[in-house]
Backbone bond lengths (Angstrom), bond angles and torsions (degrees), N, CA, C in turn:
res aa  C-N    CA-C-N  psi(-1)  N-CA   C-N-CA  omega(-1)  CA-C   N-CA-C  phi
1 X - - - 1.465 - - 1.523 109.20 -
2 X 1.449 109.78 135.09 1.921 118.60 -171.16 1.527 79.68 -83.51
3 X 1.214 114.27 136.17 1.371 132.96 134.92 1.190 126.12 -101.58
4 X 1.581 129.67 173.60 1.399 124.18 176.15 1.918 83.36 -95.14
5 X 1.431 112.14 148.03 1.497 132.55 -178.61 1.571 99.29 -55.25
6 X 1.687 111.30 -55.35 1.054 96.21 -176.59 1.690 162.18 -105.34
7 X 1.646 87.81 34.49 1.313 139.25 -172.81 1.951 97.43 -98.86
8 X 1.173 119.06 -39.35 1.290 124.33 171.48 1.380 103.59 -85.08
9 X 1.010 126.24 -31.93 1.520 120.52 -175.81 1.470 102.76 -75.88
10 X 1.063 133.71 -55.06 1.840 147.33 -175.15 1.369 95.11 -45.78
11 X 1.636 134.72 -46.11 1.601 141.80 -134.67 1.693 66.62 -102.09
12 X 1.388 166.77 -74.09 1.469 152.99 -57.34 1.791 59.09 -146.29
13 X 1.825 128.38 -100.24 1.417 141.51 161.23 1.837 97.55 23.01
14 X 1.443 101.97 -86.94 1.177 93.71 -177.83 1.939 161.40 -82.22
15 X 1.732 77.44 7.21 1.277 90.87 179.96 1.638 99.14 -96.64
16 X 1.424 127.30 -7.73 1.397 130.17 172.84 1.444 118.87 -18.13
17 X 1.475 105.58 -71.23 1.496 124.48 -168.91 1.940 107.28 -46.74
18 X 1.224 111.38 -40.72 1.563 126.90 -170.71 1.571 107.08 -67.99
19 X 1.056 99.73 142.93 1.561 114.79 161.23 1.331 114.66 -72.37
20 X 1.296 117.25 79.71 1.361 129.39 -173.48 1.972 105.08 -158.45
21 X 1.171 114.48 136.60 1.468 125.42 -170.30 1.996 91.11 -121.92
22 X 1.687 95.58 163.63 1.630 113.23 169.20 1.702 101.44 77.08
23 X 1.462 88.67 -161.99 1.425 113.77 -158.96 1.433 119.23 179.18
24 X 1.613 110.79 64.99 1.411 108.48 170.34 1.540 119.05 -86.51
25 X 1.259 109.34 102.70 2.116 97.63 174.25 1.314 101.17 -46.07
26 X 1.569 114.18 -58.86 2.008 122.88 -132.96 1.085 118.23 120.73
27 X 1.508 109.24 167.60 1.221 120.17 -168.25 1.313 110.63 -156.02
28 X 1.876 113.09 167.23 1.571 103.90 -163.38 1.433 116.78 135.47
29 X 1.273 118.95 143.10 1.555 109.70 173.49 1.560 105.25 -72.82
30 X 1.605 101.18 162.45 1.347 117.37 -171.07 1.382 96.59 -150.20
31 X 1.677 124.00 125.09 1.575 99.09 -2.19 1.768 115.18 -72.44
32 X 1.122 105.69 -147.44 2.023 107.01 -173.15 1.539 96.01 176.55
33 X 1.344 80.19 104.62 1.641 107.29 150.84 1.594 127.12 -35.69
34 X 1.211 129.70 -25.29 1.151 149.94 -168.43 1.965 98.32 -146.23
35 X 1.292 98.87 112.83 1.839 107.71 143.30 1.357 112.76 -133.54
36 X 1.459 101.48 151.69 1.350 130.91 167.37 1.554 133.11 -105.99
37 X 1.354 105.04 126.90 1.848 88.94 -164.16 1.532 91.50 -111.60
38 X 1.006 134.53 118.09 1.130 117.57 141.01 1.775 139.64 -77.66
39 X 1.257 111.37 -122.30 1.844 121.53 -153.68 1.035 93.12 -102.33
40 X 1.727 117.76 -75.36 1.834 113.67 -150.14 2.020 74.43 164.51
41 X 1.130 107.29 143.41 1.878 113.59 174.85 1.473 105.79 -100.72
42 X 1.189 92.52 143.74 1.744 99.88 -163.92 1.713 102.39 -108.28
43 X 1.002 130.89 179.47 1.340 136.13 -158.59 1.459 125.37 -31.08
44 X 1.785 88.64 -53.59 1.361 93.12 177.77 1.284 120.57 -74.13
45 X 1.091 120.74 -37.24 1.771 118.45 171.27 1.567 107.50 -67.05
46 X 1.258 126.30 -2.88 1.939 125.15 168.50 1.680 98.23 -71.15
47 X 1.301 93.06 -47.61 1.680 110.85 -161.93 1.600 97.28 -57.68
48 X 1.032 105.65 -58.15 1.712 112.53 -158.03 1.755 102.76 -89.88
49 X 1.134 109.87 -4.43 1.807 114.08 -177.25 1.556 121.22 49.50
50 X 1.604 106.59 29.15 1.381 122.97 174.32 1.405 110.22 -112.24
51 X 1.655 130.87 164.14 1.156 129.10 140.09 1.695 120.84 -52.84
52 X 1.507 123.26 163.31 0.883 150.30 -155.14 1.927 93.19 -29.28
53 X 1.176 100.42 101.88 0.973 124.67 149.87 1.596 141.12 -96.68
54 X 0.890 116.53 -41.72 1.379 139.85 155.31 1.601 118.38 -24.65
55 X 1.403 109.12 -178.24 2.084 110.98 166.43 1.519 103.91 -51.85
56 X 1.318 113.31 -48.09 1.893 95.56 -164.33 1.399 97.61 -86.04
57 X 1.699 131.53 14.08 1.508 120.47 161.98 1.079 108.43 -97.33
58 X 1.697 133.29 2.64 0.897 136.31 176.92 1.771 111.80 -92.80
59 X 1.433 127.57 -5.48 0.908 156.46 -170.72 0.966 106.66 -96.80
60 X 1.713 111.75 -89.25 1.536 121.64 164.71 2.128 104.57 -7.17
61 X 1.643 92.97 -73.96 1.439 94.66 -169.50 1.692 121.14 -37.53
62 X 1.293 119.29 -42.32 1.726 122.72 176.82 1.770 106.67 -68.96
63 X 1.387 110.17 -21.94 1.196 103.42 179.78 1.612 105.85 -69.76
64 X 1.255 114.48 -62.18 1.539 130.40 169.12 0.975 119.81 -26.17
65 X 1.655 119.60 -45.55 1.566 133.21 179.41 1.613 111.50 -73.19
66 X 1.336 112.38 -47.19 1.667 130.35 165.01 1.781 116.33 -29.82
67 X 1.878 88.44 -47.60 1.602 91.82 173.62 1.288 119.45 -107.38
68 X 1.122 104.70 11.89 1.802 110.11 155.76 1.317 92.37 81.06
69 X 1.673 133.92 48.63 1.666 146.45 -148.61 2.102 83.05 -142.13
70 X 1.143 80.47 158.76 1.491 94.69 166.15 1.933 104.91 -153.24
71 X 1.014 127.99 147.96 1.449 122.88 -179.03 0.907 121.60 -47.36
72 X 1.632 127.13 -21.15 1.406 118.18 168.61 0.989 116.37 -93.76
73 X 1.225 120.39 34.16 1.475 120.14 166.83 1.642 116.40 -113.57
74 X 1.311 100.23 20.68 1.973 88.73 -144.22 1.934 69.76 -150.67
75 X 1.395 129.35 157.22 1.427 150.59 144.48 1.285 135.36 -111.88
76 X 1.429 118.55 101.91 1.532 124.94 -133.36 1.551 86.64 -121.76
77 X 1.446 103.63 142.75 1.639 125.94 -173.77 1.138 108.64 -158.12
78 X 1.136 144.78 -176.34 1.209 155.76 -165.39 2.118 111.32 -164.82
79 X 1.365 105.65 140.87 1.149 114.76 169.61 1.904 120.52 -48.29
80 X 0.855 111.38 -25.92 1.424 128.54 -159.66 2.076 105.51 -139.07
81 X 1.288 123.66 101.88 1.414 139.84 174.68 1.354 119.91 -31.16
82 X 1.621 85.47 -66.59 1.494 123.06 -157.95 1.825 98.67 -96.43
83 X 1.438 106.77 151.07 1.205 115.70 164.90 1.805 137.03 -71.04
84 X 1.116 105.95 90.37 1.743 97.36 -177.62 1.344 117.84 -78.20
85 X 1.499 107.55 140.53 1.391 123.36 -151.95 1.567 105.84 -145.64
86 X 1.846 112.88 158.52 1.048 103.64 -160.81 1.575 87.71 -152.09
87 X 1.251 137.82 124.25 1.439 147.38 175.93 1.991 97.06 -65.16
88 X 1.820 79.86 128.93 1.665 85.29 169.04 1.697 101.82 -155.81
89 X 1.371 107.98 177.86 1.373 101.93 -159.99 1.594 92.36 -101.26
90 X 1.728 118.31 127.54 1.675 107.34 145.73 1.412 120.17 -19.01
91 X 1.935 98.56 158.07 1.450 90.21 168.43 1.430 120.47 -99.80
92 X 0.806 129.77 132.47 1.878 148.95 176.06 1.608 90.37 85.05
93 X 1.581 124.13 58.16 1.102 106.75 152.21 1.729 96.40 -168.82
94 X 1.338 102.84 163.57 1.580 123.60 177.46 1.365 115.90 -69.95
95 X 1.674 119.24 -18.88 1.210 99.85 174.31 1.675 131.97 -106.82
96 X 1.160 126.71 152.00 1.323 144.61 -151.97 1.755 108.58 -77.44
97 X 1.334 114.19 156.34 1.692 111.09 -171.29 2.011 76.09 -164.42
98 X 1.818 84.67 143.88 1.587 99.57 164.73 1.562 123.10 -99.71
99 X 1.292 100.45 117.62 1.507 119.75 -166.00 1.503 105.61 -101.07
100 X 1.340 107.94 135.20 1.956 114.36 172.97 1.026 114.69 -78.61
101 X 1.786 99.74 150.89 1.736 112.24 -151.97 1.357 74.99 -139.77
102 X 1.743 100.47 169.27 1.399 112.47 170.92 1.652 98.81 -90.09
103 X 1.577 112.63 155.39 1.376 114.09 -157.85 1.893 92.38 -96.78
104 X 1.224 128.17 136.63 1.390 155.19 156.07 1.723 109.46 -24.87
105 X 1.310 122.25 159.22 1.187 123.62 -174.63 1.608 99.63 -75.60
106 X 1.425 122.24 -38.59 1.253 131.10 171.03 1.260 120.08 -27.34
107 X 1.657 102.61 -78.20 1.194 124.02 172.85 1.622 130.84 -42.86
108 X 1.465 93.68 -32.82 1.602 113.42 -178.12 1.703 86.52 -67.35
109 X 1.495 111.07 -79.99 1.831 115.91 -167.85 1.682 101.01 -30.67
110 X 1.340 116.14 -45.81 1.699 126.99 -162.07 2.210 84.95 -37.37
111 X 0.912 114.28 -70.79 1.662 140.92 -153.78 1.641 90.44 -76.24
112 X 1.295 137.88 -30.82 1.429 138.11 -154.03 1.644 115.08 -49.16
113 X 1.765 93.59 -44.88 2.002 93.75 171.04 1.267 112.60 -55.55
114 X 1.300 101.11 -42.98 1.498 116.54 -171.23 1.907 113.51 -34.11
115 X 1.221 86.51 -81.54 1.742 129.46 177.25 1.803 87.24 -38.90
116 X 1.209 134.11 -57.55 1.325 133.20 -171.25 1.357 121.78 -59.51
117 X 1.038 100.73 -54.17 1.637 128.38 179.32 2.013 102.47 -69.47
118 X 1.377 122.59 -34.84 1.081 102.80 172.52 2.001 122.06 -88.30
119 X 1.439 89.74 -17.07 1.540 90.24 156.68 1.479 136.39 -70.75
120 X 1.917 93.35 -29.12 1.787 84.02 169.00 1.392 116.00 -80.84
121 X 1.299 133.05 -5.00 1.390 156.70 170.16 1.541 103.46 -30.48
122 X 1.659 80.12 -88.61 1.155 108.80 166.40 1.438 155.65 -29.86
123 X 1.139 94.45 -53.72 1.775 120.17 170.80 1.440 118.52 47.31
124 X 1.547 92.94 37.71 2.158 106.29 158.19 0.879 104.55 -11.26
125 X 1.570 121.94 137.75 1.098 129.44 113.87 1.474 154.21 -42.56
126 X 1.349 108.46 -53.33 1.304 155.96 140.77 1.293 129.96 -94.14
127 X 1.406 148.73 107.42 1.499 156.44 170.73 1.675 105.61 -77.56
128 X 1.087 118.21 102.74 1.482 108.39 177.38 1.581 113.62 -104.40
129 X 1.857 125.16 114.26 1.419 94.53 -148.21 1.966 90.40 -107.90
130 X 0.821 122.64 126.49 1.601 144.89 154.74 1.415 115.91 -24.80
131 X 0.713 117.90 44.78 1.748 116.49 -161.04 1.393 149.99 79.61
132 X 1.362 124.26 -178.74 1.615 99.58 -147.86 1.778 117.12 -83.65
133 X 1.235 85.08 0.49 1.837 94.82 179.41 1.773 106.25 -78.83
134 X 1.516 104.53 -21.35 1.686 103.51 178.37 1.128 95.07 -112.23
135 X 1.154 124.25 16.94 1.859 122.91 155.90 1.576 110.08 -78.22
136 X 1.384 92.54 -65.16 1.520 91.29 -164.85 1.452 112.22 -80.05
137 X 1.583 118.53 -10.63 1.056 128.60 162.25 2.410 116.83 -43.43
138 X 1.338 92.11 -57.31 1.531 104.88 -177.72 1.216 106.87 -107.76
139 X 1.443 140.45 -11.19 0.956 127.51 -179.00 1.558 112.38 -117.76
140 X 1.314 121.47 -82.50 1.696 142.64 -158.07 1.528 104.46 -116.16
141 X 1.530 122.37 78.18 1.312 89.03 178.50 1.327 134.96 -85.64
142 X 1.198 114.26 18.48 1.692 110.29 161.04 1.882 93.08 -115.17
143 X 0.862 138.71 58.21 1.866 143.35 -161.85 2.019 87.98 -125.34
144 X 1.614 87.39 144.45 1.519 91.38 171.25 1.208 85.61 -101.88
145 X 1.831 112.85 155.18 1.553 126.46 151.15 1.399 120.47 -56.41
146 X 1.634 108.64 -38.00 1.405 111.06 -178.65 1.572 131.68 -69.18
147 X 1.375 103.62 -13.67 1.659 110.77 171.07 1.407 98.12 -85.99
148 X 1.300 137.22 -20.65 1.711 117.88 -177.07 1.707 106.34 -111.07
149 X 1.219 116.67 -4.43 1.620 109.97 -160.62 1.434 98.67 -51.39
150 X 1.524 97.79 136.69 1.519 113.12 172.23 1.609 100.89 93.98
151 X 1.059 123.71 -52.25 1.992 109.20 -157.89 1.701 106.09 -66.35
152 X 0.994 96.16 162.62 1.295 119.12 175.86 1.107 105.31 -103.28
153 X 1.690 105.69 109.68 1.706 129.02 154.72 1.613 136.37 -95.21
154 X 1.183 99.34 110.20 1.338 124.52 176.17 1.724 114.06 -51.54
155 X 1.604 153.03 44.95 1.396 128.23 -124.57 1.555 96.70 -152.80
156 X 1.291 104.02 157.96 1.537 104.88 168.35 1.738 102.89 -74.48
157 X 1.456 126.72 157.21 1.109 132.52 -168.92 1.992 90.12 -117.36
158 X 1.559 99.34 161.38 1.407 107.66 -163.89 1.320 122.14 -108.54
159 X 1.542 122.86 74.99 1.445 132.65 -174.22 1.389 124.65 -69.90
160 X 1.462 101.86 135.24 1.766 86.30 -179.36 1.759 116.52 -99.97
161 X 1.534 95.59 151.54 1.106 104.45 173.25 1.082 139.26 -114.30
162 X 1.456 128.84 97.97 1.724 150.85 -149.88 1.651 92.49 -38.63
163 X 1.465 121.46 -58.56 1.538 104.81 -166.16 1.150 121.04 -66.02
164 X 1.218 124.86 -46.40 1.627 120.57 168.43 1.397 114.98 -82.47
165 X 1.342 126.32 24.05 1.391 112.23 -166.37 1.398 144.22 -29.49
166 X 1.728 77.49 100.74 1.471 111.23 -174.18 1.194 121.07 -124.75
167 X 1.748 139.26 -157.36 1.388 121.76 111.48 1.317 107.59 -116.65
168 X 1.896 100.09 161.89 1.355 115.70 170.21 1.465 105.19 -134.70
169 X 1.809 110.26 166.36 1.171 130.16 -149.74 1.694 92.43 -75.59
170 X 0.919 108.62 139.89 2.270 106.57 175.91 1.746 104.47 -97.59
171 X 1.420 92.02 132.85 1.589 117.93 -162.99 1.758 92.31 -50.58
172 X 1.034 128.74 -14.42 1.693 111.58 -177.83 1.583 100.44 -125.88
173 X 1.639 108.35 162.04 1.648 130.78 171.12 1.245 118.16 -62.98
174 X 1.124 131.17 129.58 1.590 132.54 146.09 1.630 116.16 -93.48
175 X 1.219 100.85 148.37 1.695 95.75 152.82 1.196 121.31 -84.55
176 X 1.550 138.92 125.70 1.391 122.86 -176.85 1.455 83.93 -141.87
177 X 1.875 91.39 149.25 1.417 121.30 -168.46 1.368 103.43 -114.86
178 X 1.385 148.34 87.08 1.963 122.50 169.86 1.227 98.30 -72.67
179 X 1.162 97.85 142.68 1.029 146.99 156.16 1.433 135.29 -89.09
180 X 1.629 128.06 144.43 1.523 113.76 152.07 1.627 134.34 -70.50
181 X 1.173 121.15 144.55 1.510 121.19 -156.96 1.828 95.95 -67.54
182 X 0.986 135.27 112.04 1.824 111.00 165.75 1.232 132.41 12.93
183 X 1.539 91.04 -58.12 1.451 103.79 -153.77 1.762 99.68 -90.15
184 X 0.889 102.05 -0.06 1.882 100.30 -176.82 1.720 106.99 -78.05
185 X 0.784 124.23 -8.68 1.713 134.16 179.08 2.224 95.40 -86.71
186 X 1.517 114.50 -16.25 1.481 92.52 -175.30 1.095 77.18 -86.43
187 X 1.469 136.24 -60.78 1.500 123.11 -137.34 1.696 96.23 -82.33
188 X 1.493 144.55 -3.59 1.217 129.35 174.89 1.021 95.01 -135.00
189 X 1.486 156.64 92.96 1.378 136.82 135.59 1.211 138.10 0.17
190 X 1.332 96.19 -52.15 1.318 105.28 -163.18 1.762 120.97 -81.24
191 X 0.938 75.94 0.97 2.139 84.63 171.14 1.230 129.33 -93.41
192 X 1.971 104.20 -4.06 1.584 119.93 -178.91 1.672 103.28 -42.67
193 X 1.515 108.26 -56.12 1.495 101.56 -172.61 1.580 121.22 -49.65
194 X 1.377 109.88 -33.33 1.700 126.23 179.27 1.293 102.34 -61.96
195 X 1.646 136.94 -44.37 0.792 130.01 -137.19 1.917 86.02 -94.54
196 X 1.000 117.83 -39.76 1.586 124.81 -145.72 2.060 87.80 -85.81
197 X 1.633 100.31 -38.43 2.054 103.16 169.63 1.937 93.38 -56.23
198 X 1.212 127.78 -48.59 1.247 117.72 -166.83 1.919 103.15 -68.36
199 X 0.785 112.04 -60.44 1.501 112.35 175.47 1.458 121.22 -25.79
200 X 1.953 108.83 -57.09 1.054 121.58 -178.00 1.971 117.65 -58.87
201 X 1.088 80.60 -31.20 1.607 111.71 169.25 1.771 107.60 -39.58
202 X 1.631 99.85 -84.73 0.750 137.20 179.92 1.727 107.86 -22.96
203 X 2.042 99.04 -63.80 1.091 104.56 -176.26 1.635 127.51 -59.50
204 X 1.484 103.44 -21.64 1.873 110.17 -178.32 1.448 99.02 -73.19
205 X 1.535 114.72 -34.14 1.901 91.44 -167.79 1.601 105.74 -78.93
206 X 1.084 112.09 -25.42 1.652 113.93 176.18 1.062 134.77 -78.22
């Protein structure tokens, strides 16, 4: 995806201050009928300079396959570039390792032109958002994911605007789908079935 340099440079500028390392834009045809936003890419996607690469890209992938999708069909980004991280101690030992955190409202605004500018890029069809940090990110930001997962919303999406820094509602509709994040099936099991009813979902409106 062409960006203007210094629209990527401003998003890199302001996430400085944060405890956050890397620099994943995304990836994907452009334009794309289908995007996906997720969270913020965690180590392994720093390492490899891709989206979700990692265990929950290993996830992601069966989901993709489920809908008969392959990654090049789909343009995957995330609310957050850079990796947010949080010092914690190994276990049975004194020394320290950087562990992934969910990224701050801060951090989210840090990337917000960003995130805007690659949606008008783009020109989705469908917005499918990855969890509740790219919920409330474009949609609700005080909104749970869990009261909408799966429906199809008809809605203005929530752009920010540098002079009043804020967000406001954008003069046209998207379709947006939430979704569960990948990775929410390690830490709960038990929502696999929710997740795969949302999928099926997924597949009738499309």
């Amino acid at each position: 995806m062409d960006l203007p340099e210094e629209v990527v440079e401003r998003a890199k500028r302001n996430i400085e201050p944060f405890d956050t390392e890397g620099f994943v834009l995304g990836k994907g045809p452009v334009p794309a009928d289908i995007m996906m936003v997720g969270e913020a890419p965690g180590e392994n996607e720093v390492y490899d300079g891709e989206p979700f690469t990692g265990r929950a890209g290993k996830e992601l992938d069966k989901q993709l396959s489920y809908l008969g999708w392959t990654r090049e069909d789909v343009y995957i980004t995330s609310a957050v570039r850079s990796r947010p991280y949080k010092w914690e101690k190994r276990p049975n030992s004194e020394e320290k390792r950087k562990a992934n955190r969910k990224p701050n409202k801060k951090e989210v605004k840090a990337h917000a032109e960003l995130l805007d500018l690659q949606i008008k890029t783009a020109e989705p069809k469908v917005i499918l958002l990855l969890g509740g940090v790219a919920y409330q990110r474009l949609v609700d930001e005080k909104g749970k994911i869990s009261e909408v997962i799966g429906e199809k919303l008809e809605t203005p999406i929530l752009k920010y605007d540098r002079e009043q820094d804020t967000y406001i509602p954008s003069d046209e509709k998207y379709i947006v789908i939430p979704l569960y994040h990948p990775a929410a099936v390690f830490y709960n099991p038990g929502i696999r079935d929710s997740i795969y009813d949302s999928l099926d979902r997924l597949k009738s409106y499309l």
